[in-house]
N, C-alpha and C positions, 0 to 999 in steps of 0.2 A: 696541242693544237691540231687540228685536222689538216691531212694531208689532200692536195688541191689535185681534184683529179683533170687532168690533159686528155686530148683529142684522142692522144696516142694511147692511153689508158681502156679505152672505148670501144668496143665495136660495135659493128652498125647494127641498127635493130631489121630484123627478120619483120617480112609483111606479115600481115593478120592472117591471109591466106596460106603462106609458107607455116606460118605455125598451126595452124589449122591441120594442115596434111602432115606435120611431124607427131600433133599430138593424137590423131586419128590411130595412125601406122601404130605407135603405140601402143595402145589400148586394145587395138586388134592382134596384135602381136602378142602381149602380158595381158590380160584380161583376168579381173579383182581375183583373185582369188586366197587362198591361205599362201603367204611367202614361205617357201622353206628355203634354205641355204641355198640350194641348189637352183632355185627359181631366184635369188635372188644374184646369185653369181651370172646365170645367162642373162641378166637384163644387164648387170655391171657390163658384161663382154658386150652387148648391142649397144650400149651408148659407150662403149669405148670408141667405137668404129667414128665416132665423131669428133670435131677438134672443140678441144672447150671455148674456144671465139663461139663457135657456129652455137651451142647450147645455151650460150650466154646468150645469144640473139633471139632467140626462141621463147629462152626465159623470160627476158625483156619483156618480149612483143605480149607475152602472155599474161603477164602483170600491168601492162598500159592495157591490152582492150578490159581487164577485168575489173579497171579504176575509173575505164568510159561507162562501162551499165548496158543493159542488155540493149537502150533504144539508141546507141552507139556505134556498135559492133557491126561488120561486115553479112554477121551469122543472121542479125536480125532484119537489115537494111536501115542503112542512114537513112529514109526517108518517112521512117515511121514516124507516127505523132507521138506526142508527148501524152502521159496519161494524165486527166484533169481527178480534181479533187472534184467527190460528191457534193453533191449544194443542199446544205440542210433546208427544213423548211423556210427556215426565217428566211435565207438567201430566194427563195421563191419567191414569198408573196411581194407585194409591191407597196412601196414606202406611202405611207398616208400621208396626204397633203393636208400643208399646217391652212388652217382657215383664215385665213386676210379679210378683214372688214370690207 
């Protein structure tokens, strides 16, 4: 049976912005490269520096804005529009009217 997770279980989720400047720092910090051991132990020691609550939070926040879609996100503005579907021809032209005596 699945075990029921509590409040206490939780922590809070990081804002979109918050995550935003952790995942920036990041990336500026480690930037892609080949991992070798060595590069990978300095990133282990940079995110040791944090408490796994706080990463958890981050995580979170990171996987909800990525399940909202880009016309969601803080990054793109809520207030964008929705993108419409192209209108085939048929959707153009205009319905012929049936002929009534």
């Amino acid at each position: 049976m699945a075990k029921k997770i509590t409040k206490a279980d939780v922590a809070a989720t990081a804002s979109s912005e918050e995550a935003n400047v952790f995942v920036t720092a990041l990336q500026e910090k480690f930037q892609r490269k080949k991992r070798t051991p060595e590069e990978r132990e300095r990133l282990r020691k940079y995110l040791a520096q944090y408490s796994p609550d706080y990463l958890r939070s981050i995580a979170r926040r990171v996987l909800i804005d990525i399940m909202k879609g880009p016309g969601q996100t803080p990054t793109y503005g809520a207030k964008s529009k929705p993108t419409r579907r192209p209108r085939g021809k048929r959707a153009a032209r205009s319905r012929r009217k049936s002929a009534k005596p």
